[in-house]
N, C-alpha and C positions, 0 to 999 in steps of 0.2 A: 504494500500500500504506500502510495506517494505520500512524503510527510506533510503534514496537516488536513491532511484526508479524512473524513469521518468513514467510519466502515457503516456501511447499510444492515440495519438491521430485519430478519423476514416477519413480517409482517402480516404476511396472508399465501396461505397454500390452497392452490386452484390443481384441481385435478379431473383427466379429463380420461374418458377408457370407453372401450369398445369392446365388442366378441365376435359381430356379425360385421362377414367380410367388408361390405360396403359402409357399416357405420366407421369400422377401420381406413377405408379409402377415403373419407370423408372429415375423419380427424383432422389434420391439418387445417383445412378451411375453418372447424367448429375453434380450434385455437386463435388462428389470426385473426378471426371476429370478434372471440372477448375479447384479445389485446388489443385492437380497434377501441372497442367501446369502453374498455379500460385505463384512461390515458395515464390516472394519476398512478398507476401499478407500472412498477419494474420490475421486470424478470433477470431476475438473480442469477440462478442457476435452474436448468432442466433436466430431470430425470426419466427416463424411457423403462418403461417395464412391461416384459412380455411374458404370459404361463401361458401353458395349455394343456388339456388331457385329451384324451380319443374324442371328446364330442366340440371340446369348445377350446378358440385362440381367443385369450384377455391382451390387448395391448395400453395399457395405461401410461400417459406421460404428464409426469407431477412439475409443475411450474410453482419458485420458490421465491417467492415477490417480497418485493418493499412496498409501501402504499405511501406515498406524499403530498398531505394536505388532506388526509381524510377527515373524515368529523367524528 
């Protein structure tokens, strides 16, 4: 961290998951729409998470925000 830098604290964890192929193809767009309509959230870090068993693929990607100026 550059000195005098404040380190971001998280704030707010948004998480976003799918099983069915298409809601999976469709992930991405359902993300950049709430960071759109999110302005005052900063995505910190992102984490990608995928299981599955014989019937069902879960892909979850956990975004780990700062929120500035909220009320």
């Amino acid at each position: 961290m550059e000195q005098g830098a404040k380190a971001k604290a998280i704030s707010l964890i948004k998480v976003f998951s799918a099983t069915k192929a298409r809601a999976r193809d469709e992930l991405g767009d359902r993300i950049s729409t709430w960071i759109a309509a999110n302005p005052r959230a900063t995505v910190l870090k992102t984490t990608v998470l995928a299981s599955s068993d014989r019937q069902f693929h879960c892909l979850s990607i956990v975004l780990l925000c700062s929120t500035q100026g909220a009320a």
